[in-house]
C-alpha positions in Angstrom: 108.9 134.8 88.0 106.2 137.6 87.9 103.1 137.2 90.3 100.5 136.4 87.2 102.9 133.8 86.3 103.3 132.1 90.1 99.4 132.2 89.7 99.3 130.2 86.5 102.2 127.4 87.8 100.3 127.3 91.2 97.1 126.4 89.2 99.2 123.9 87.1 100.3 122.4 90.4 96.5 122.3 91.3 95.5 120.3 88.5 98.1 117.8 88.5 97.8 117.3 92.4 94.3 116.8 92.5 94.5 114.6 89.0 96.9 112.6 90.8 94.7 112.3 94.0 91.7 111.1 92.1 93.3 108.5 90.5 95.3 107.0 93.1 91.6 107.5 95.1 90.2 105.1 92.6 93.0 102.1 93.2 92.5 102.6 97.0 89.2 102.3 96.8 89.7 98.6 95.3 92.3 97.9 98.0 90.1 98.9 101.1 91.9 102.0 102.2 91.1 105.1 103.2 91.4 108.0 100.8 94.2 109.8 102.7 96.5 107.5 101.6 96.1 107.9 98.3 96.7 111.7 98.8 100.0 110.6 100.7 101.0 108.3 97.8 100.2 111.2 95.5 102.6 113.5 97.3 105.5 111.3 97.5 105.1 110.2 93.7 105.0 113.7 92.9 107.8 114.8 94.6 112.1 113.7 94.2 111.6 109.9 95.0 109.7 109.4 91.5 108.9 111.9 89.2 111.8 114.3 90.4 114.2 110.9 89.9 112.8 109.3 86.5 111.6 112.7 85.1 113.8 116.1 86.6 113.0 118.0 84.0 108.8 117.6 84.4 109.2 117.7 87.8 111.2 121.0 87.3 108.4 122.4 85.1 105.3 121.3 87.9 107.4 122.3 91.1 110.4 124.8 90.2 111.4 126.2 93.6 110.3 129.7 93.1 107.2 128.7 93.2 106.8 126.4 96.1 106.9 129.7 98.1 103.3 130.2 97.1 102.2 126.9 97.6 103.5 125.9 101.2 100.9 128.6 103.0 98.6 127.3 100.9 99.0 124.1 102.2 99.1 125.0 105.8 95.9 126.8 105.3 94.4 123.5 104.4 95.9 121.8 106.9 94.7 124.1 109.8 91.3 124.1 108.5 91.5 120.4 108.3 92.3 120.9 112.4 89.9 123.0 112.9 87.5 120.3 111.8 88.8 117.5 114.1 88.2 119.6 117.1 84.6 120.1 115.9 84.6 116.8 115.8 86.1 115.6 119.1 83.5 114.0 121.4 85.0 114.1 124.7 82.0 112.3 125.9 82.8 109.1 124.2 85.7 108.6 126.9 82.8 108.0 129.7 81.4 104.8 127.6 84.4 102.3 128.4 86.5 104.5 130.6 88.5 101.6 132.5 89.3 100.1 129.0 90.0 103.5 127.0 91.9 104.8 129.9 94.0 101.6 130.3 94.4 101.5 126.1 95.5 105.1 126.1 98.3 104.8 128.5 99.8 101.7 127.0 99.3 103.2 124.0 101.7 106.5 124.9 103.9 105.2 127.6 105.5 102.0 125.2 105.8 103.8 121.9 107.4 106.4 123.8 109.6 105.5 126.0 110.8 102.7 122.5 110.9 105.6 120.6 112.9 107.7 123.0 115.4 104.8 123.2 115.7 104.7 119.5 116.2 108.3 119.2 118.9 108.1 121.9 120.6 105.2 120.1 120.4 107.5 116.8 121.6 110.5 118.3 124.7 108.8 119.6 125.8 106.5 116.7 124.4 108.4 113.5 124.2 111.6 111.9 120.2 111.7 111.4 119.6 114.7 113.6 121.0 117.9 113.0 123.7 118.9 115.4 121.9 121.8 116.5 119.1 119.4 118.4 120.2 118.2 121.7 120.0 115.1 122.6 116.6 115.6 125.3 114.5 116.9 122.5 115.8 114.3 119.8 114.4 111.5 121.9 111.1 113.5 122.9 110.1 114.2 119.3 110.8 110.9 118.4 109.0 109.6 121.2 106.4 111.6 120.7 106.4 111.2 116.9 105.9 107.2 118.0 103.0 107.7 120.1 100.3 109.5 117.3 97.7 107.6 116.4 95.3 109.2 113.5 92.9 109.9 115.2 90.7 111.5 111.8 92.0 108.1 109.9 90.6 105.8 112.6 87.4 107.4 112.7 86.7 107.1 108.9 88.2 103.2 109.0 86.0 102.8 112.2 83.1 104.6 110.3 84.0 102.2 107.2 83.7 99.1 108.9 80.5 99.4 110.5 82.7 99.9 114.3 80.6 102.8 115.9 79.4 102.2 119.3 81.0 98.6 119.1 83.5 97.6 121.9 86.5 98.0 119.8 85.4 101.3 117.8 84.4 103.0 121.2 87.5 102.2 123.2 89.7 103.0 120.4 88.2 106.3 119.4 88.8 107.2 123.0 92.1 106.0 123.7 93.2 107.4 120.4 91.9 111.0 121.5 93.3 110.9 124.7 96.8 109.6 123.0 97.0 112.2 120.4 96.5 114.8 123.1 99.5 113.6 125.0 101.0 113.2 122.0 100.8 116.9 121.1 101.6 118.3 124.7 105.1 116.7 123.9 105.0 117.9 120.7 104.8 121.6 122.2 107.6 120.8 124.8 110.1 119.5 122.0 108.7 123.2 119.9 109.4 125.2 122.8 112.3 124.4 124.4 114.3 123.9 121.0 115.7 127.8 121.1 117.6 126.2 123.8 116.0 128.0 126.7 114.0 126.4 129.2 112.6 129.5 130.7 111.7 130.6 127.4 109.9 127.1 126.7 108.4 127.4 130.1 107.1 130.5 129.3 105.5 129.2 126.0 103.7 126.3 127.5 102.5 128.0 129.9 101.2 130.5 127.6 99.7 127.6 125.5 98.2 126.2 128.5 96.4 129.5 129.7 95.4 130.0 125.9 93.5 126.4 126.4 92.2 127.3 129.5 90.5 131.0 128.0 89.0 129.3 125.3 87.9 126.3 126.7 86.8 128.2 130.3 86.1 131.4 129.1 85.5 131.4 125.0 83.5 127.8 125.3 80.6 129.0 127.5 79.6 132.4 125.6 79.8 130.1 122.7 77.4 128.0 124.5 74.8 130.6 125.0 74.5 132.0 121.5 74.3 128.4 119.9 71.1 128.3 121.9 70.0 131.0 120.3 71.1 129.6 116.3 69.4 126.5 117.0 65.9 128.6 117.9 66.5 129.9 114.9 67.5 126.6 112.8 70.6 127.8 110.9 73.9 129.9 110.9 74.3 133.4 109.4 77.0 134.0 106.9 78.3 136.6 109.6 78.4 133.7 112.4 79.9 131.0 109.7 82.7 134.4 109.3 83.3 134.9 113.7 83.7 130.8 113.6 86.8 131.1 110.8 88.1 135.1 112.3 88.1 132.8 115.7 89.8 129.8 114.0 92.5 132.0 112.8 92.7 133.8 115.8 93.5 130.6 117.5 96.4 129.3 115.1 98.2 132.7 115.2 98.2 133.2 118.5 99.6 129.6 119.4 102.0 130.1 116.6 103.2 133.3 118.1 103.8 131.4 121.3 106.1 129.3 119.1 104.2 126.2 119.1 102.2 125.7 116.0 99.2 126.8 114.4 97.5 123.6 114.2 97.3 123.3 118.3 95.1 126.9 118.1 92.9 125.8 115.2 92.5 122.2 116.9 91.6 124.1 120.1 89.3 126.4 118.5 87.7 123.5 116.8 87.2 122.1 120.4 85.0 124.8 121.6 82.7 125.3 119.1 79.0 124.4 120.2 78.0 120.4 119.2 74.9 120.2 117.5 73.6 122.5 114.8 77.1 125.1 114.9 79.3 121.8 114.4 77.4 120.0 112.2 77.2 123.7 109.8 80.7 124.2 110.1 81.7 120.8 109.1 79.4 120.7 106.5 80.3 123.9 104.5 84.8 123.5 105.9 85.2 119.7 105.1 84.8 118.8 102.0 86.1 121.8 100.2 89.6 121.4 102.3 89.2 117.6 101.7 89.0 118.0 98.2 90.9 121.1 97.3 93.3 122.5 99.7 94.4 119.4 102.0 96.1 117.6 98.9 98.2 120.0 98.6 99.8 119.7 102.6 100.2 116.2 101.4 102.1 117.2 97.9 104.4 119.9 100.1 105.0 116.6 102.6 106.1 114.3 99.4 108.6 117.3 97.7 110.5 116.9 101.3 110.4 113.2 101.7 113.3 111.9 99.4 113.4 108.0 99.6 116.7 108.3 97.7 118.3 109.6 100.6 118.0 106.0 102.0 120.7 104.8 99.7 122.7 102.3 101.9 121.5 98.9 103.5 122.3 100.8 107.0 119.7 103.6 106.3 117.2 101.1 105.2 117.7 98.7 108.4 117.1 101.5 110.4 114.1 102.7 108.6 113.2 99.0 109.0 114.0 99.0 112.9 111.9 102.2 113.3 108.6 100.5 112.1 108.8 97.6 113.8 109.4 99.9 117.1 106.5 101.5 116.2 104.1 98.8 115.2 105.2 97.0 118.7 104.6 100.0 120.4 100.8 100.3 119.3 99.6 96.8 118.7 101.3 94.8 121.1 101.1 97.4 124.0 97.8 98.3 123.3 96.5 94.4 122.6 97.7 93.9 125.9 96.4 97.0 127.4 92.9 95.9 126.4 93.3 92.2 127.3 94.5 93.5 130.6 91.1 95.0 131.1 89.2 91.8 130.5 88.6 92.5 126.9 88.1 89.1 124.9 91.9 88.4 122.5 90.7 89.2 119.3 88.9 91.9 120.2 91.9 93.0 121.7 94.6 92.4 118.8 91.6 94.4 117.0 92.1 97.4 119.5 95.7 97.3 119.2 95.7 97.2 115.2 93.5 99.9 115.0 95.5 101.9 117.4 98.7 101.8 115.2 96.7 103.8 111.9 99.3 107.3 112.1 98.7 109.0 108.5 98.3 112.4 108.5 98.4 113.5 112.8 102.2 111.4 111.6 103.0 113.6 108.8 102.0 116.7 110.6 104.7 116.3 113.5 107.2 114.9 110.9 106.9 118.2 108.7 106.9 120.1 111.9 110.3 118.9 112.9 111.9 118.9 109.7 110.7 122.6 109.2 111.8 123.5 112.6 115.2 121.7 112.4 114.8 118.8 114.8 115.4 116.0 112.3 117.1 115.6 108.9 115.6 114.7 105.7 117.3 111.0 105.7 115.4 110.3 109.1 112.5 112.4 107.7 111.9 110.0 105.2 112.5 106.8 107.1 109.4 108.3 109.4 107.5 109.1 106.6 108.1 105.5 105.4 106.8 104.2 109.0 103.6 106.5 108.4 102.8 105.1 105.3 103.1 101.8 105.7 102.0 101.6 109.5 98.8 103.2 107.9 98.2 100.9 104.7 98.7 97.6 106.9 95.7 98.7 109.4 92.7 98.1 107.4 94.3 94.4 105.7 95.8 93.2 108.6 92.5 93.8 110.6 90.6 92.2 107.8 93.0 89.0 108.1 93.1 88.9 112.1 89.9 90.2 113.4 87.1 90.1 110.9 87.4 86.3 109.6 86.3 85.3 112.3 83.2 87.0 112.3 83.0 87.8 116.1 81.4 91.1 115.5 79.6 93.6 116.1 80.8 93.7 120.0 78.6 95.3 121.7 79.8 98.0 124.8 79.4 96.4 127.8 80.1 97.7 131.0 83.2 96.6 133.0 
């Protein structure tokens, strides 16, 4: 296929991406749920489990495989932009509001899924053939415990931000505990990344490089930031050349931690991090946000729905066990984190209301899953059982707090100190 024609099919895959986005978007809408799972319902639909099953031949004409080449860095630009904006808008202050309670949340909320999810993957390892062979047996129960422990931390904001939650009781402590989660969450991440070339003083080598890269920008990079952000908000807006040093350092960021063989998305989540709150973050969002939203993060979900393939879970086994690993994961976040926030003298609803919110993956989920199905740690069958648990552990959050939490009308809560 000759470059001008890869140009014309990747703007044919544009169109009927997007198309589909918009008018899964609409149905969504009418059902309560955020708009990201409509783009993760467009990807799946779009790929081998429905229109590459009922019609090869279209699908074949949309996505042949020659071009999908051009569309996967594409896609991972989007999705490290998309990063970049959910350091900008990480507010590690919002963990000093109900720090007993967020702290207490957060730790449930990583230690159960995870050590569940390391069982499971133990159990899989032994008595199936869902990871490759290649992955031994310590990093097959880390990535899936670690895989278990997300919590979507951009999709709880917006359903937080949809339901009227901010600077309730439940919306604080689960913005925080969510935060914190996902961090640990990706620190295991880069463990499972780095030690998967089988040697440890190679992966100790890369997290430690990972960690000093965290430490210059946050220590170093964060403060000089600091000083000329003063100087942008005399002045009451940011330069083209400014708004082009905030993307060089962004991509700065995601090739260096990908050259330390972790992933691009830690860098640009990083560098997100350290940009200046206030007038710099509010800019950046503002011009990044909702050009990725709209144009370039659809297609990380389409490239995540041409590798899921539902069909692959052809046998009542494969289904149980796809069945097995969402209820281990919906046990792991609700229950754990319920009781984590009872624990701290929450009331029980507002509690069960934590612990529902908490168990929202969606897209942090289909980042690690794509991770470890590009890198080799998992096999598509598996792939697509943990897709199914993202999906589904995603669409039942907004409903199932509707139905538990909200009937009873005992909100707003406001914070109150423990």
């Amino acid at each position: 296929m000759t470059p001008e024609r890869l140009a014309l099919q990747f703007v044919l895959q544009l169109i009927v991406i997007l198309a589909a986005c918009q008018l899964l978007g609409v149905l969504m809408r009418r059902l309560s749920q955020p708009h990201v799972i409509a783009e993760i319902a467009a990807g799946v639909l779009l790929g081998p489990s429905f229109l590459g099953l009922f019609w090869p031949d279209v699908a074949q004409a949309i996505f042949p495989p020659e071009s999908i080449g051009l569309l996967r860095p594409v896609a991972q630009l989007g999705l490290t932009l998309y990063m970049f904006v959910i350091g900008l808008e990480f507010r590690a202050d919002v963990l000093g509001e109900q720090p007993r309670a967020a702290l207490a949340v957060s730790i449930a909320g990583v230690l159960v899924p995870f050590a569940l999810g390391a069982g499971l993957g133990g159990v899989l390892y032994t008595h199936t053939q869902l990871f490759p062979p290649q992955t031994p047996l310590p990093d097959a129960m880390l990535f899936l415990g670690a895989s278990m422990c997300i919590t979507a931390f951009p999709v709880l904001a917006r359903i937080i931000r949809h339901k009227n939650l901010g600077g309730t009781q439940m919306g604080t402590i689960s913005l925080a505990a969510g935060a914190l989660g996902d961090a640990v969450a990706w620190a295991l991440l880069a463990v499972v990344l780095a030690s998967m070339d089988g040697n440890i003083s190679h992966a100790a080598v890369n997290i430690g490089a990972g960690l000093l890269f965290v430490l210059v920008v946050l220590g170093l990079l964060r403060p000089l930031l600091a000083r000329r952000a003063v100087v942008i908000a005399a002045r009451g807006h940011l330069t083209e050349t400014e708004m082009a040093l905030a993307l060089l350092l962004l991509l700065i960021g995601a090739w260096c931690t990908d050259r330390m063989g972790l992933h691009a998305v830690l860098g640009a989540f990083v560098m997100g991090a350290a940009m200046p709150r206030g007038l710099v973050s509010d800019t950046l969002i503002a011009r990044i946000e909702p050009l990725d939203a709209a144009l370039l993060l659809p297609l990380f979900f389409a490239s995540s729905g041409l590798n899921t393939q539902l069909t692959l879970l052809d046998s009542g086994p494969l289904w149980f066990i796809a069945a097995v690993i969402l209820v281990v994961a919906i046990v792991g976040k609700v229950v754990a984190c319920g009781l984590a926030a009872r624990a701290t003298g929450i009331a029980a609803r507002p509690a069960l209301g934590i612990g529902i919110l908490m168990n929202a993956r969606g897209l942090m989920e289909l980042i690690i899953l794509n991770i470890g199905l590009q890198r080799g740690i998992i096999t598509p069958p598996l792939f697509a059982a943990l897709v199914v648990m993202a999906v589904l552990t995603t669409v039942m959050t907004s409903p199932m707090f509707e139905w538990l939490v909200v009937r009873e009308h005992i909100w707003p809560q406001p914070i109150t100190d423990e």
